[in-house]
matplotlib code that plots the C-alpha trace (Angstrom):
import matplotlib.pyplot as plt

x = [18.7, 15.8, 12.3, 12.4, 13.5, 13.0, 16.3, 17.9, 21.2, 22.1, 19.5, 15.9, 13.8, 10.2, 6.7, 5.4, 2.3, -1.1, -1.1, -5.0, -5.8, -3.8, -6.1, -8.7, -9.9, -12.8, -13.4, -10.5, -11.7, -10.6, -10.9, -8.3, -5.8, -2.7, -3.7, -3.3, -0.3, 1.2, 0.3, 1.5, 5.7, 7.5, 6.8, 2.8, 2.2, 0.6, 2.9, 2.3, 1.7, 5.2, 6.5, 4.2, 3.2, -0.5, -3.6, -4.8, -8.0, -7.4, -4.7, -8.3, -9.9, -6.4, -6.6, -10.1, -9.8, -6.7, -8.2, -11.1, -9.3, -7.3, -10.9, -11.5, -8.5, -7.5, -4.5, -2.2, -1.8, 2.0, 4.2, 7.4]
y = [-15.0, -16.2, -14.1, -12.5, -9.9, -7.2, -6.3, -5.1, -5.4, -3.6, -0.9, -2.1, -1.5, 0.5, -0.5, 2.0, 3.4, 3.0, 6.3, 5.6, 5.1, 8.1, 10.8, 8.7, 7.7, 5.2, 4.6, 4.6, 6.0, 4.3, 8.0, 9.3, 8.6, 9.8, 7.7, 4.8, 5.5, 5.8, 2.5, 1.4, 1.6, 1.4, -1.7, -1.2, -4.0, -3.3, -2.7, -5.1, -4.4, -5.3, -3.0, 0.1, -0.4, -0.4, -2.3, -5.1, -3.5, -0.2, -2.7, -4.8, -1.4, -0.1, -2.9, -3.3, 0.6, -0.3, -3.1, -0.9, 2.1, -0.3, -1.7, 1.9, 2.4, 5.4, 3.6, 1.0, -2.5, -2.5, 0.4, -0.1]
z = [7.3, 9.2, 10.6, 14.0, 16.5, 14.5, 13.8, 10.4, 10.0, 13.8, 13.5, 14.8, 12.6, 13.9, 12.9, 10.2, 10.7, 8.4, 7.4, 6.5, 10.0, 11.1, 8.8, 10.0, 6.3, 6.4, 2.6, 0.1, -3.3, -6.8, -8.2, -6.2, -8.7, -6.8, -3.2, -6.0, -7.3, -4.0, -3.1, -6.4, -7.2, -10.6, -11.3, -10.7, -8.4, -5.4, -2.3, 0.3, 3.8, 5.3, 2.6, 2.9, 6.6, 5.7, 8.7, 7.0, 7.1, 4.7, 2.8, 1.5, 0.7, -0.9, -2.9, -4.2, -5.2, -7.0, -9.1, -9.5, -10.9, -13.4, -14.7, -15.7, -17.2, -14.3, -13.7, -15.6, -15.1, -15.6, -16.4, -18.8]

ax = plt.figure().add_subplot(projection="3d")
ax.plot(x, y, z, "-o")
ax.set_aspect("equal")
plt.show()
């Protein structure tokens, strides 16, 4: 157990990349229904950072888009 070092079970494990920042994508939009869904697995919660290697930055925008697109009904809440 226990946080630090960076190491996985032997293999270090390497920072991912925001993949927002890479395309250079300044607004995120709620329309883009399949940017959403990436962010969002199975379970339809939104991935967080540490998980899908998003800044903290695009993660905010990710995440008021989300919430946006499930207000109009673009994407679902949960999925079963």
């Amino acid at each position: 157990g226990g946080r630090g070092g960076g190491f996985r079970r032997g293999g270090f494990r390497r920072r991912k990349v925001c993949r927002f920042c890479v395309d250079k994508v300044d607004y995120i939009d709620y329309k883009d229904v399949r940017v959403m869904m990436m962010a969002i697995p199975e379970r339809g919660k939104i991935q967080p950072r540490r998980i899908s290697g998003t800044c903290a930055k695009h993660q905010r925008k990710l995440t008021t888009a989300v919430k946006r697109a499930r207000q109009l009904a673009l994407i679902p809440y949960v999925t079963d």
